[in-house]
C-alpha positions as CSV (number, residue, x, y, z in Angstrom):
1,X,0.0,0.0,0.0
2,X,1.3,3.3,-1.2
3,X,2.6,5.7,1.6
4,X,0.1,8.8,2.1
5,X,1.7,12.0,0.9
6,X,1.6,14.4,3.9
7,X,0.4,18.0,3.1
8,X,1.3,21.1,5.3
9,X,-1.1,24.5,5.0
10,X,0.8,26.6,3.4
11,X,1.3,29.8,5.8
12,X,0.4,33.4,4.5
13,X,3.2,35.7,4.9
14,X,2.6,39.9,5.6
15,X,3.6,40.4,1.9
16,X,1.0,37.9,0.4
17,X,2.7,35.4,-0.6
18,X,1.8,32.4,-0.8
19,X,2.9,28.4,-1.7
20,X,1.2,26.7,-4.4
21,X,1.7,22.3,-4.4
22,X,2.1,20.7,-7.7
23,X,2.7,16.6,-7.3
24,X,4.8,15.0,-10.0
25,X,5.9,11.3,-9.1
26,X,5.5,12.0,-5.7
27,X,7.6,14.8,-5.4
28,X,6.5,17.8,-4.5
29,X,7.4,21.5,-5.3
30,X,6.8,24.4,-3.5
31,X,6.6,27.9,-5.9
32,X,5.9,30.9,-4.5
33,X,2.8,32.8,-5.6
34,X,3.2,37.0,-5.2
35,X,0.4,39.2,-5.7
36,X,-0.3,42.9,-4.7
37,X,-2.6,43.3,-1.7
38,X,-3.1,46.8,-2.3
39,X,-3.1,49.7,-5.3
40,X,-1.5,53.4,-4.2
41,X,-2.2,56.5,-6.7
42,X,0.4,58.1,-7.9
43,X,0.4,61.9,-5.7
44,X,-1.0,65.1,-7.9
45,X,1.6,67.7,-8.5
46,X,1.4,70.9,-5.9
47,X,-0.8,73.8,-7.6
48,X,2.0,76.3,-8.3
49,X,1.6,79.5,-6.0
50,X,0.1,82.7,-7.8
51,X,2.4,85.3,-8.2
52,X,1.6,88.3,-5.9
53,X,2.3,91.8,-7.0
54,X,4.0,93.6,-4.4
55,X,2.0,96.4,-2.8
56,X,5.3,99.1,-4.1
57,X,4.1,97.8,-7.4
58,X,0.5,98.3,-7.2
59,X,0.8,101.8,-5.1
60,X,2.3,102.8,-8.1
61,X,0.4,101.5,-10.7
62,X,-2.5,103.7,-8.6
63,X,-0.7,106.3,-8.5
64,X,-0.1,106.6,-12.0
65,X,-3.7,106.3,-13.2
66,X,-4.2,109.4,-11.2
67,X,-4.8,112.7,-13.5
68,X,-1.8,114.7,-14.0
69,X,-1.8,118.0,-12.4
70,X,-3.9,121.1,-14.4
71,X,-2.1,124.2,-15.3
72,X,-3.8,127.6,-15.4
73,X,-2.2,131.0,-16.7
74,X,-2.5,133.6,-15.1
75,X,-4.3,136.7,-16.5
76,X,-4.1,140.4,-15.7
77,X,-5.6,141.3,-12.5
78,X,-5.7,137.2,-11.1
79,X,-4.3,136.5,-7.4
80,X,-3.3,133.0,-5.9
81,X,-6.7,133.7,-4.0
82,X,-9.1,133.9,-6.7
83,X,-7.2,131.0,-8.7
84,X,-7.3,129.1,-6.1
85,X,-11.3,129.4,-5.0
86,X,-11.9,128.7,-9.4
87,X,-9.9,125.6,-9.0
88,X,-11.1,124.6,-5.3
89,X,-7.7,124.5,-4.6
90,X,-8.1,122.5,-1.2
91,X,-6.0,124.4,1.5
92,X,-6.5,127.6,-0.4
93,X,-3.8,130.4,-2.0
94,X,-1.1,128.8,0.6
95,X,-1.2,125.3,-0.9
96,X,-1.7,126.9,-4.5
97,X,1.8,129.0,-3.6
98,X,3.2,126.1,-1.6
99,X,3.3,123.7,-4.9
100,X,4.5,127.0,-7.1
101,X,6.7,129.0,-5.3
102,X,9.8,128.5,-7.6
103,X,7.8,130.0,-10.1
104,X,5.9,132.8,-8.3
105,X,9.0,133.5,-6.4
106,X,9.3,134.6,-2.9
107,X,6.5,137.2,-2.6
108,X,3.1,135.1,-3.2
109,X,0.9,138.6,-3.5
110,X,3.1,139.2,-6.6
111,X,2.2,137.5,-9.6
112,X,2.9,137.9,-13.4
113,X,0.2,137.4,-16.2
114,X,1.4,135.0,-18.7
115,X,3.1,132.5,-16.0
116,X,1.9,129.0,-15.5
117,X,0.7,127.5,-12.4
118,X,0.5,123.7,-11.6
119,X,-2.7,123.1,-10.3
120,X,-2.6,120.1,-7.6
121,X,1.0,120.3,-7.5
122,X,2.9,119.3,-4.0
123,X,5.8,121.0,-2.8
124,X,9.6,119.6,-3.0
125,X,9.0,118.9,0.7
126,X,5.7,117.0,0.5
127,X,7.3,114.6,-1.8
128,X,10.6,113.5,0.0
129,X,8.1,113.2,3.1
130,X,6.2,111.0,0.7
131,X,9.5,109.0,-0.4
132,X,10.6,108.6,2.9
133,X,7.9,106.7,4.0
134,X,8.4,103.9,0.4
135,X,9.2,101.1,1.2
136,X,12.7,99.6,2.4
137,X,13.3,98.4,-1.1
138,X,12.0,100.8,-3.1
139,X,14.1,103.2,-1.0
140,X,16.9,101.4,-1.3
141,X,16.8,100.6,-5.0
142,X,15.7,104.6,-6.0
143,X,19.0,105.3,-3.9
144,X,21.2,102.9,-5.9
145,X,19.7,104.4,-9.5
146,X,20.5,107.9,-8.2
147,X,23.9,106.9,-6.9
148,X,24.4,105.4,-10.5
149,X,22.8,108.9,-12.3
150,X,25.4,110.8,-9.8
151,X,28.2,108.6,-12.0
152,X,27.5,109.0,-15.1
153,X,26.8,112.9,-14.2
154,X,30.5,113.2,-12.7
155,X,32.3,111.1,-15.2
156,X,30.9,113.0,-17.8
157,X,31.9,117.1,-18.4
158,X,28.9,119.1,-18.1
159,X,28.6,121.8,-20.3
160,X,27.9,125.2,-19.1
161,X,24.1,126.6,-19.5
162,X,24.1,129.8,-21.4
163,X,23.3,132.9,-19.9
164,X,19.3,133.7,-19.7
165,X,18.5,136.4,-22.4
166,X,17.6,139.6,-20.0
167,X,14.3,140.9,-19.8
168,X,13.7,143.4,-22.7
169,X,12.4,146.7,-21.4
170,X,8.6,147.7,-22.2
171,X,7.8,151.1,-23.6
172,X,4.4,152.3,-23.7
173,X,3.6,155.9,-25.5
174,X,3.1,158.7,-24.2
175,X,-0.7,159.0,-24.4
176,X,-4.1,157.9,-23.2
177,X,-3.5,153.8,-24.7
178,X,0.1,153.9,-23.5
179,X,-0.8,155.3,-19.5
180,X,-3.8,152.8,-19.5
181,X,-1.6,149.4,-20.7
182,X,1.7,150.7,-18.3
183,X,-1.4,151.1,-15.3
184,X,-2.7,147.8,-15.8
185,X,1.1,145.9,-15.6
186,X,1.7,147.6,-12.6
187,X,-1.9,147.0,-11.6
188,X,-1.1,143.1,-12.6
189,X,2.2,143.2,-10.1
190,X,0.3,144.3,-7.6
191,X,-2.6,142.3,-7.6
192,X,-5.3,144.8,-8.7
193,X,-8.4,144.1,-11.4
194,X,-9.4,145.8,-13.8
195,X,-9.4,145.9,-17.9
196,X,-8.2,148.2,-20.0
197,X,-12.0,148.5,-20.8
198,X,-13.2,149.5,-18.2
199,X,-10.6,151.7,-17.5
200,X,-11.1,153.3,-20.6
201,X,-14.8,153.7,-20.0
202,X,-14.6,155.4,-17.1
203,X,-11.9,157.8,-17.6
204,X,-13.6,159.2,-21.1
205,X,-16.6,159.8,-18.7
206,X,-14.8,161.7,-15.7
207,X,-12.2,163.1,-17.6
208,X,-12.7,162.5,-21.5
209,X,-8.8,161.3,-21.5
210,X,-7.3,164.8,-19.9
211,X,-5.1,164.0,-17.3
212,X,-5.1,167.8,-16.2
213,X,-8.8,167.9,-15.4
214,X,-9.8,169.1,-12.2
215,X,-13.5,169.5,-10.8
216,X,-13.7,173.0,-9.2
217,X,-17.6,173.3,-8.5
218,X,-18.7,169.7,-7.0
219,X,-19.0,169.6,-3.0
220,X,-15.5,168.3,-3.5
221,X,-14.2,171.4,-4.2
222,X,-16.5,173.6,-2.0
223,X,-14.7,171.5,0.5
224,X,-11.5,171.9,-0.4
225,X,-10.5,169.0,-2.3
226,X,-11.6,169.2,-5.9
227,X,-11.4,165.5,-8.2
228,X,-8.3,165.2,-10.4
229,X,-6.4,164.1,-13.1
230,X,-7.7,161.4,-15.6
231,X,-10.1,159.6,-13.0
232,X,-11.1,162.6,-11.0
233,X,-9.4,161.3,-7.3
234,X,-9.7,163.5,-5.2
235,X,-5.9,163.8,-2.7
236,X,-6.8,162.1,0.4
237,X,-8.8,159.6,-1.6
238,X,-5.1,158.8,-3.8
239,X,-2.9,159.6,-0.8
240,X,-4.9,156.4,1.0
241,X,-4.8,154.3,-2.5
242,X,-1.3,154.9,-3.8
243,X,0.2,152.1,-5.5
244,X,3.8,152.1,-4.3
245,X,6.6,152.8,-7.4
246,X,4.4,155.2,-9.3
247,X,4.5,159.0,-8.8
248,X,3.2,160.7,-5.8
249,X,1.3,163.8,-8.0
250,X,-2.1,162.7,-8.4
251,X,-2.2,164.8,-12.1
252,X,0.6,161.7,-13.1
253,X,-1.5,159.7,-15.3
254,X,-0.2,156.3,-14.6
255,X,-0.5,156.8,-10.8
256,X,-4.4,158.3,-11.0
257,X,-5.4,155.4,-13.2
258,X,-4.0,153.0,-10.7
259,X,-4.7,154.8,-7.0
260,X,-8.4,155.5,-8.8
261,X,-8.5,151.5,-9.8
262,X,-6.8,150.5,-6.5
263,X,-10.0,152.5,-4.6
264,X,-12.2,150.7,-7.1
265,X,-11.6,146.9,-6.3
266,X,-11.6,147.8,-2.4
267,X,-15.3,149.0,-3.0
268,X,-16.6,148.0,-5.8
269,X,-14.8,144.6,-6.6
270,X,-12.8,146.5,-9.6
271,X,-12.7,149.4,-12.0
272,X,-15.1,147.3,-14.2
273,X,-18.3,147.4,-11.7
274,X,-17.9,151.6,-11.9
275,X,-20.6,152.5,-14.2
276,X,-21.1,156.5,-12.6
277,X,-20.2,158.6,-10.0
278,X,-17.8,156.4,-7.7
């Protein structure tokens, strides 16, 4: 009788393996079965960070989509007061100066017709305050590009700016057109209104252009101080108006036109509200 083959259970190991039996002539041989117990995913890739823009970067980009400043000319008779109300200048003639003074220069009550003014401009100080407060970077890396301007500035010779072409001197004629324009530049420097208009309109009804006309029958003259020259002032009237740099004689044309016109904007708002007896 045939021995029995003995059989062992074949043991499961931690890795799944296992032991298949295959009898040939009695023998028998152990082969080892692997399988995968288990399936893993491959990982997904990291989502790549967005790019932030830094906040210098986006301050400016602001910045720059602000409207440039406005620029106004001044016109005869204009102060930094009243350009500043038209404009709603916000901190008034001060700021209006503050942002212009290189071009007004140092008296702000004296300004030229025909110069420009920036509108909304900040002063030299307001913007290194400004710059100062940047940040680190920024700072730093506006220092290092004006550190490398500074270079190329000294190793290259400068040449020298030519001299500014002096002021040519204005004439004006010696007669009723050429007292009235030289009146209204010094009227201009001085901050005083008026047109040649309505300068003109008045003084051919006072004095019909004679700057020797004097009034010796009004109440004026009963009282002892009869109306003169070219806009009939009477003296204590251009002794209290007198524009300083033109002649103290109230006959003088130029200083009657602008004592007369000086009087005139302090009560009337300027020479061209006069329509009568002022």
């Amino acid at each position: 009788m045939p021995a029995q083959g003995k059989h062992r259970r074949p043991k499961s190991t931690s890795l799944g393996r296992g032991l298949a039996a295959v009898t040939t002539g009695g023998a028998v041989l152990a082969l080892p079965v692997i399988c995968a117990t288990s399936a893993f995913a491959a990982p997904a890739p990291a989502a790549a960070p967005q790019a932030v823009a830094p906040a210098a970067v986006v301050a400016q980009a602001n910045s720059a989509a602000k409207a440039a400043p406005a620029k106004h000319s001044v016109a005869a008779g204009e102060t930094l007061s009243k350009i500043a109300r038209e404009h709603s200048v916000s901190g008034g003639w001060k700021k209006l100066y503050e942002g212009n003074r290189k071009i007004v220069g140092s008296n702000p009550d004296l300004i030229h017709p025909g110069i420009k003014l920036v509108i909304g401009a900040t002063s030299a100080a307001s913007s290194d305050d400004k710059a100062s407060k940047a940040s680190p970077s920024a700072a730093r890396g506006a220092s290092a590009d004006r550190a490398d301007r500074s270079e190329r500035i000294d190793a290259a010779p400068v040449a020298k700016a030519a001299p500014a072409a002096e002021k040519e001197a204005v004439t004006y004629t010696n007669d009723l057109d050429g007292w009235i324009k030289e009146s209204l530049a010094v009227m201009a420097e001085q901050g005083i209104p008026g047109t040649y208009e309505g300068i003109h309109r008045n003084i051919m009804r006072e004095s019909s252009g004679n700057p020797a006309a004097i009034n010796n029958w009004d109440s004026n003259a009963v009282k002892g101080t009869p109306s003169k020259g070219l806009l009939q002032v009477i003296d204590p009237t251009f002794q209290a108006y007198h524009v300083p740099g033109t002649s103290t004689d109230s006959y003088d044309p130029v200083a009657n036109i602008t004592a007369a016109c000086n009087y005139a904007a302090d009560r009337y708002g300027s020479i061209d509200n006069v329509f009568g007896a002022y």
